[in-house]
N, CA, C and O of each residue as an XYZ file, in Angstrom:
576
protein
N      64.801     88.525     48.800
C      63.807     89.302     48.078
C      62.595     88.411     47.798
O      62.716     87.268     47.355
N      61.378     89.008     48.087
C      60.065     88.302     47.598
C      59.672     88.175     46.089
O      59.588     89.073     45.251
N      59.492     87.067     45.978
C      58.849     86.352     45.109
C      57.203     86.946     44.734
O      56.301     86.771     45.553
N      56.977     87.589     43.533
C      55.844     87.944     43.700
C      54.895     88.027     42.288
O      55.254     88.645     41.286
N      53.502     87.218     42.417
C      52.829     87.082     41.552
C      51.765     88.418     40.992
O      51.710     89.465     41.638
N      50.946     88.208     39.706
C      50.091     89.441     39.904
C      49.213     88.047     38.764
O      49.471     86.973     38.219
N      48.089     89.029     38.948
C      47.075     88.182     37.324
C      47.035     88.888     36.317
O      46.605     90.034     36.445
N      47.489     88.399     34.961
C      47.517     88.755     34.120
C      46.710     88.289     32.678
O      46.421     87.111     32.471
N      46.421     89.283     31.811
C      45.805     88.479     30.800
C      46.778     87.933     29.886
O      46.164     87.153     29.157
N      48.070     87.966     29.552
C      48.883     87.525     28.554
C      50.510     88.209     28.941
O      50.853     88.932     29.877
N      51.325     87.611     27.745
C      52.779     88.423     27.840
C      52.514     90.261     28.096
O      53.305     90.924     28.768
N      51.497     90.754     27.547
C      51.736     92.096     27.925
C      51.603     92.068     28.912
O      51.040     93.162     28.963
N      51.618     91.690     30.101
C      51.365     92.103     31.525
C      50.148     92.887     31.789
O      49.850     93.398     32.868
N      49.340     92.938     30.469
C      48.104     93.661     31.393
C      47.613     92.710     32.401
O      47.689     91.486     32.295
N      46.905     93.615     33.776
C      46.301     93.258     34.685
C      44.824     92.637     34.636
O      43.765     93.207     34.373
N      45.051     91.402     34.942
C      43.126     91.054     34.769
C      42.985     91.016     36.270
O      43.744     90.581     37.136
N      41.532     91.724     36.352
C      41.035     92.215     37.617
C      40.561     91.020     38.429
O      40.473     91.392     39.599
N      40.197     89.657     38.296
C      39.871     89.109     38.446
C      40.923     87.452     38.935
O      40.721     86.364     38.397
N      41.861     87.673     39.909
C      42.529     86.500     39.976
C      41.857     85.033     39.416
O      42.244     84.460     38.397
N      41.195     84.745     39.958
C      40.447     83.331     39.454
C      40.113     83.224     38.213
O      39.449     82.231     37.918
N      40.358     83.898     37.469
C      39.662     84.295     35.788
C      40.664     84.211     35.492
O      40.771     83.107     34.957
N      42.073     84.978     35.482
C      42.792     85.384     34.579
C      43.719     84.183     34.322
O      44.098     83.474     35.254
N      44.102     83.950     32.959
C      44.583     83.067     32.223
C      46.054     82.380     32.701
O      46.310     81.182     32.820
N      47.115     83.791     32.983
C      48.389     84.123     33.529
C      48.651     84.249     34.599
O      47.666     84.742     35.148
N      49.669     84.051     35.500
C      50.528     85.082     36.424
C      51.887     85.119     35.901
O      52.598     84.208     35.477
N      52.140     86.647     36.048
C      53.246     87.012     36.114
C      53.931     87.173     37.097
O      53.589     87.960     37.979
N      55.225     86.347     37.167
C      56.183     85.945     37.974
C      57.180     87.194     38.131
O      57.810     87.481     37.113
N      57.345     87.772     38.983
C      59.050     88.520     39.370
C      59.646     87.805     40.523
O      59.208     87.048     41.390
N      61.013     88.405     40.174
C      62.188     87.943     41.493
C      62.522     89.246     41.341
O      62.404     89.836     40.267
N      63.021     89.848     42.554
C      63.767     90.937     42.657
C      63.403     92.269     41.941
O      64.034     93.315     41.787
N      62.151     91.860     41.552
C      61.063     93.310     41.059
C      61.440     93.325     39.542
O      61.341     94.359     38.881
N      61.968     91.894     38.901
C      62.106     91.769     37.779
C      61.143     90.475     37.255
O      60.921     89.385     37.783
N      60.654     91.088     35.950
C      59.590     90.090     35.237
C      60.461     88.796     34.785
O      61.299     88.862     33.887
N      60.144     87.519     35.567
C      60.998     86.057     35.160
C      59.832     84.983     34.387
O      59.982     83.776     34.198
N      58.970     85.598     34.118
C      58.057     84.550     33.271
C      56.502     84.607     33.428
O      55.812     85.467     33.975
N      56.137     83.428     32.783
C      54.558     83.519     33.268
C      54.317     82.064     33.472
O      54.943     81.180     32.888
N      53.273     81.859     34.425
C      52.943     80.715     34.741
C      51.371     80.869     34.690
O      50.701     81.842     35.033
N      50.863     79.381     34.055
C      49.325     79.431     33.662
C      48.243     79.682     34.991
O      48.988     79.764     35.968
N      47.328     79.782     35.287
C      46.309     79.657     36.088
C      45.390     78.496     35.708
O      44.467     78.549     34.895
N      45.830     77.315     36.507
C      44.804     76.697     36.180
C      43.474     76.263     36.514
O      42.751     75.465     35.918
N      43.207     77.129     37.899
C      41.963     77.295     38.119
C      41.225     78.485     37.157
O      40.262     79.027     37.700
N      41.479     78.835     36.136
C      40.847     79.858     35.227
C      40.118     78.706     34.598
O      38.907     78.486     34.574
N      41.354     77.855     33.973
C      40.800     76.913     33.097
C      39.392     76.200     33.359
O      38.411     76.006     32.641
N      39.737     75.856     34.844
C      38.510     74.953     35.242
C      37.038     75.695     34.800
O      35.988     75.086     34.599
N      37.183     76.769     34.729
C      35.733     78.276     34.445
C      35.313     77.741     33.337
O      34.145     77.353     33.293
N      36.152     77.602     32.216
C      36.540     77.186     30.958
C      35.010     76.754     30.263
O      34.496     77.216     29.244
N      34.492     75.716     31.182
C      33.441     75.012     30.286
C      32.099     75.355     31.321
O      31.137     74.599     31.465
N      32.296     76.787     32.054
C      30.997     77.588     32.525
C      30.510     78.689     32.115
O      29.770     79.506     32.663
N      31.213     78.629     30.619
C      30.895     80.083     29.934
C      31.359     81.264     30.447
O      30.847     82.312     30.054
N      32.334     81.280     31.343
C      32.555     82.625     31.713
C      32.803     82.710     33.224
O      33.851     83.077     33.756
N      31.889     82.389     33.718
C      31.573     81.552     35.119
C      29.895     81.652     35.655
O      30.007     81.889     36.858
N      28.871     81.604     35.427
C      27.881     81.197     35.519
C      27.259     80.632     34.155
O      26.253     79.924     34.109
N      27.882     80.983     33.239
C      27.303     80.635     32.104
C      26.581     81.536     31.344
O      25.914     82.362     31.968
N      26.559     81.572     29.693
C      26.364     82.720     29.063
C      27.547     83.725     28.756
O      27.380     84.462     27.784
N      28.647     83.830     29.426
C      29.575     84.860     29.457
C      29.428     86.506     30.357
O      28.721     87.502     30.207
N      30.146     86.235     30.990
C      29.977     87.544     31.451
C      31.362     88.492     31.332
O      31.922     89.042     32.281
N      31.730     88.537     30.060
C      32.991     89.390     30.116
C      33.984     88.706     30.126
O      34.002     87.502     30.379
N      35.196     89.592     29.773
C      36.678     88.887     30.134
C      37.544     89.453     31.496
O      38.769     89.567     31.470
N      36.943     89.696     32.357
C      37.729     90.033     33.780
C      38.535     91.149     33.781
O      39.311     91.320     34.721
N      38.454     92.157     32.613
C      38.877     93.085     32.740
C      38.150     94.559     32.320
O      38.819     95.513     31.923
N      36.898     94.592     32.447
C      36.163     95.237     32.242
C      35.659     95.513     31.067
O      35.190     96.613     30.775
N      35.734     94.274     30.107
C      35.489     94.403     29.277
C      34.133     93.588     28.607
O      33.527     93.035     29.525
N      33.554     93.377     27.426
C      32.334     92.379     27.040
C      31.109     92.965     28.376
O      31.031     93.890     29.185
N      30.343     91.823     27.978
C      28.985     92.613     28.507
C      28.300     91.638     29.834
O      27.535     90.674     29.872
N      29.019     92.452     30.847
C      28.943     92.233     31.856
C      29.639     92.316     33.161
O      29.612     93.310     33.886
N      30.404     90.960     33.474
C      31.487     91.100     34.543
C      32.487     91.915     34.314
O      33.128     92.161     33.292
N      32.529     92.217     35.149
C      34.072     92.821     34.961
C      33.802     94.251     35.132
O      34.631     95.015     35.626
N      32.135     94.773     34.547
C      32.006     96.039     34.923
C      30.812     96.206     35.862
O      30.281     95.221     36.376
N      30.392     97.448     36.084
C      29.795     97.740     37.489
C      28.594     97.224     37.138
O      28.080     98.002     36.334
N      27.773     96.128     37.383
C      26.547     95.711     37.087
C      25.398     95.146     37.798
O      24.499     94.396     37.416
N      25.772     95.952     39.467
C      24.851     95.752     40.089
C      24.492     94.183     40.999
O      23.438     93.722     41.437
N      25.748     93.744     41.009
C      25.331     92.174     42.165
C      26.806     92.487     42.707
O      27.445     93.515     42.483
N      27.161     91.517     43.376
C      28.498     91.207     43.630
C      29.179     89.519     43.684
O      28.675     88.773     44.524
N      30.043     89.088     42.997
C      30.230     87.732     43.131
C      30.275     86.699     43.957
O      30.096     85.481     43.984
N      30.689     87.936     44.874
C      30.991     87.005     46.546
C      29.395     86.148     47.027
O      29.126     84.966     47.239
N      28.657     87.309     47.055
C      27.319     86.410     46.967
C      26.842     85.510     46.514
O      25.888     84.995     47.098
N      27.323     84.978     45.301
C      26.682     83.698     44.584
C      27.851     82.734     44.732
O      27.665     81.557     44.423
N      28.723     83.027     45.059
C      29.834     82.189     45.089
C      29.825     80.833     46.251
O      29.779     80.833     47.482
N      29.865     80.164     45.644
C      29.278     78.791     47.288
C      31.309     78.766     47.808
O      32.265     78.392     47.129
N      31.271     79.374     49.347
C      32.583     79.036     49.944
C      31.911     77.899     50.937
O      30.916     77.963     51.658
N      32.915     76.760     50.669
C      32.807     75.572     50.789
C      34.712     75.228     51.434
O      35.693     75.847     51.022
N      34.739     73.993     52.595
C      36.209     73.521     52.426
C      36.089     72.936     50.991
O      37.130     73.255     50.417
N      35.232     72.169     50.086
C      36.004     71.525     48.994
C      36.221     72.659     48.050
O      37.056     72.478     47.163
N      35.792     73.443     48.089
C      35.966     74.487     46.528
C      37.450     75.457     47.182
O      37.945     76.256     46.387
N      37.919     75.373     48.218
C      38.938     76.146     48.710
C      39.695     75.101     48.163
O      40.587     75.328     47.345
N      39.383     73.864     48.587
C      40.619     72.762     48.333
C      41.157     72.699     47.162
O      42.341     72.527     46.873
N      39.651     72.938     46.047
C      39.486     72.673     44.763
C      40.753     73.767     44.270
O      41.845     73.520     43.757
N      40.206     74.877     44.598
C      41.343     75.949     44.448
C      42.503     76.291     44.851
O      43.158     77.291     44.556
N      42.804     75.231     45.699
C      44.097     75.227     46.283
C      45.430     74.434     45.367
O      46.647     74.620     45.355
N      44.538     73.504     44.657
C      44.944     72.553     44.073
C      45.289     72.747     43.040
O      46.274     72.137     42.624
N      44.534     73.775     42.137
C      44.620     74.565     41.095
C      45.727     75.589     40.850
O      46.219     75.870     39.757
N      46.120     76.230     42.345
C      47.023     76.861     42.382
C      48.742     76.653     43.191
O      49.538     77.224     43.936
N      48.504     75.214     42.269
C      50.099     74.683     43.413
C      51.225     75.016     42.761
O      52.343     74.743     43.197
N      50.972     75.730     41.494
C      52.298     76.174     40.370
C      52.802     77.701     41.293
O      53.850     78.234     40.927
N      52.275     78.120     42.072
C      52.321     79.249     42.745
C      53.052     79.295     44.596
O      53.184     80.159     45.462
N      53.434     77.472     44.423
C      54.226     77.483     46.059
C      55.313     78.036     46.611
O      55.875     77.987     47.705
N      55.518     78.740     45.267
C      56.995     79.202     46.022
C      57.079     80.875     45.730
O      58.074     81.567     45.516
N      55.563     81.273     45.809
C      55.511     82.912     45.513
C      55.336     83.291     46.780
O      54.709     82.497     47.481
N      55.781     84.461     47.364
C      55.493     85.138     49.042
C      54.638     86.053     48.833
O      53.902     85.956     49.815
N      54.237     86.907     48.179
C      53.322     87.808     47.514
C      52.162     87.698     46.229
O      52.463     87.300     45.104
N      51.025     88.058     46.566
C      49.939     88.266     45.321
C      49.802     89.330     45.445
O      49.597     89.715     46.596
N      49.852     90.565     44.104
C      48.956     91.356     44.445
C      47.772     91.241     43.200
O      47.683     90.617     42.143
N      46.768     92.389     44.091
C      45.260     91.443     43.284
C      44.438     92.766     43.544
O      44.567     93.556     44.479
N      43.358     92.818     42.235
C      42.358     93.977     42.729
C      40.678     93.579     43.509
O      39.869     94.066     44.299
N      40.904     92.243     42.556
C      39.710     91.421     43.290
C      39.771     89.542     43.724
O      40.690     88.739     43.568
N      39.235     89.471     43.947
C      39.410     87.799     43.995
C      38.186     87.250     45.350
O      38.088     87.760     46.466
N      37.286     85.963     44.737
C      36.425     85.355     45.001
C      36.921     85.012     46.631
O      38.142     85.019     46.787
N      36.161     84.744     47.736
C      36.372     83.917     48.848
C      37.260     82.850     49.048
O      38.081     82.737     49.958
N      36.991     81.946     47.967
C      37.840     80.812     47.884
C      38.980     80.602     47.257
O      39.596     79.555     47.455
N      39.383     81.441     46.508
C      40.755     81.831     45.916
C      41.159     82.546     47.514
O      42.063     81.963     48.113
N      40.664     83.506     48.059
C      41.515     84.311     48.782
C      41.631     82.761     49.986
O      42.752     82.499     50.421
N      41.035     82.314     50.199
C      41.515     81.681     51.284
C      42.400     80.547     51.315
O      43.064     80.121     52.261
N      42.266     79.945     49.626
C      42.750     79.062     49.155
C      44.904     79.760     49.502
O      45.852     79.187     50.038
N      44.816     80.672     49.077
C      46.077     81.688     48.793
C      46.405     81.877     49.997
O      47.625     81.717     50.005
N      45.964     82.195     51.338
C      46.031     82.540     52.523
C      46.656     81.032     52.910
O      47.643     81.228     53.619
N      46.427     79.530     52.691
C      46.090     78.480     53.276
C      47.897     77.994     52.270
O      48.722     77.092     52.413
N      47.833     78.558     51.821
C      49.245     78.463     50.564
C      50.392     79.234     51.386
O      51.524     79.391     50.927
N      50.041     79.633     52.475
C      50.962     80.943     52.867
C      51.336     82.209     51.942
O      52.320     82.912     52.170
N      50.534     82.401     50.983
C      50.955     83.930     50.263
C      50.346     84.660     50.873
O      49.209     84.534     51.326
N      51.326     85.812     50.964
C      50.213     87.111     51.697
C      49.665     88.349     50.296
O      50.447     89.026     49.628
N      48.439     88.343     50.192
C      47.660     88.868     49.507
C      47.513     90.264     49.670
O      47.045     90.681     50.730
N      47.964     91.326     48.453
C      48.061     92.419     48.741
C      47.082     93.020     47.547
O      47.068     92.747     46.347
N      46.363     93.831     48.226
C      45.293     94.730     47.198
C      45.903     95.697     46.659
O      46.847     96.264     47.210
N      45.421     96.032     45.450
C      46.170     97.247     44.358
C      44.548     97.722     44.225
O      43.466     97.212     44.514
N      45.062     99.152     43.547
C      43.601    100.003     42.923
C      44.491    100.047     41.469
O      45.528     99.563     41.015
N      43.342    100.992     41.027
C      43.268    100.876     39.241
C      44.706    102.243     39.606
O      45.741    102.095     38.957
N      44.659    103.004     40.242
C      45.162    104.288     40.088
C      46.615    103.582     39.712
O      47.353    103.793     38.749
N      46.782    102.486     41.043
C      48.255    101.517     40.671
C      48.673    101.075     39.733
O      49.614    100.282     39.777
N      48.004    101.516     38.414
C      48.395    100.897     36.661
C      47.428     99.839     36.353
O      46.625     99.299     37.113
N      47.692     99.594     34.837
C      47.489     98.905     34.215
C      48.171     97.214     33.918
O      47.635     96.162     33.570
N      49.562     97.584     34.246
C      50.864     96.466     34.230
C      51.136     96.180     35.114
O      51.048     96.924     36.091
N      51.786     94.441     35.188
C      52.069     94.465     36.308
C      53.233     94.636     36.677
O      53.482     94.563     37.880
N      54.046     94.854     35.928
C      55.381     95.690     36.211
C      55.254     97.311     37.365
O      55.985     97.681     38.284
N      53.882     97.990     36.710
C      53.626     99.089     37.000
C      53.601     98.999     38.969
O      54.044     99.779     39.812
N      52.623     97.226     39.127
C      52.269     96.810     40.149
C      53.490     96.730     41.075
O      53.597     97.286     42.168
N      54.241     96.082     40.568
C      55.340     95.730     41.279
C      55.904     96.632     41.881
O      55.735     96.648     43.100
N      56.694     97.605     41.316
C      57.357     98.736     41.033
C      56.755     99.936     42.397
O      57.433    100.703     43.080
N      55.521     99.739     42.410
C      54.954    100.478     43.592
C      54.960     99.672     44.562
O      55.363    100.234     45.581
N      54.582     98.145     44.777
C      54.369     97.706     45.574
C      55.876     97.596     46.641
O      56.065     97.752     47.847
N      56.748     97.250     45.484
C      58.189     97.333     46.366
C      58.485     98.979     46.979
O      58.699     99.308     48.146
N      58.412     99.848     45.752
C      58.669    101.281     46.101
C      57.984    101.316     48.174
O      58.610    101.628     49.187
N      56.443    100.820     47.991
C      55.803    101.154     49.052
C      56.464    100.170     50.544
O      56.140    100.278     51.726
N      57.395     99.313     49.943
C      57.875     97.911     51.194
C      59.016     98.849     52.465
O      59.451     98.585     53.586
N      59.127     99.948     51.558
C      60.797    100.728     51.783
C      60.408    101.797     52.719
O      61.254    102.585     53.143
């Protein structure tokens, strides 16, 4: 059975939309919740205000800005670079032994960083819940 991560903002399993942002992942085995493990490429954001600076929200559509529809897109300002993949690769080595992400968004260099990790990266919509239990639960339902 796959091993499978999601991003989360805390123990409730809500979903933060934003892999590279969010604080958590929530860990399952066998489509059961076994813990949480930190993100520590969130942290690194930590002392960019948000991630350009100023704040733009908390990655879940919330505060004033990211997270909701505001007219740019991140991918664009985002410098994909080999060191910032590396950077992010490095960030995410608590995650080597997951076979699955699923994710609603995530930057260039997270996704490739994750690709370069061997996880295979699976997109969810909002319709797919709020939790990531909710996530799971379909995502396996949909494996069958």
């Amino acid at each position: 059975m796959k091993k499978i991560a999601v991003a989360v903002k805390d123990d409730t399993l809500e979903i933060f939309v934003r892999v590279g942002r969010a604080p958590w992942f929530a860990i399952f085995e066998q489509g059961k919740f076994v813990g949480l493990r930190p993100n520590h490429h969130a942290a690194s954001h930590d002392h960019e205000g948000g991630h350009h600076g100023g704040g733009h929200g908390d990655g879940r559509g919330m505060g004033s800005g990211h997270g909701k529809q505001h007219g740019h897109d991140h991918t664009a300002t985002e410098v994909h670079s080999p060191e910032e993949v590396a950077l992010h690769r490095k960030d995410i080595a608590n995650l080597a032994d997951v076979d699955v992400i699923l994710v609603r968004a995530m930057g260039p260099n997270m996704k490739e960083a994750l690709a370069l990790q061997g996880i295979e990266i699976v997109k969810m919509h909002k319709k797919d819940g709020d939790k990531a239990d909710e996530w799971v639960k379909k995502y396996l339902a949909d494996q069958r």
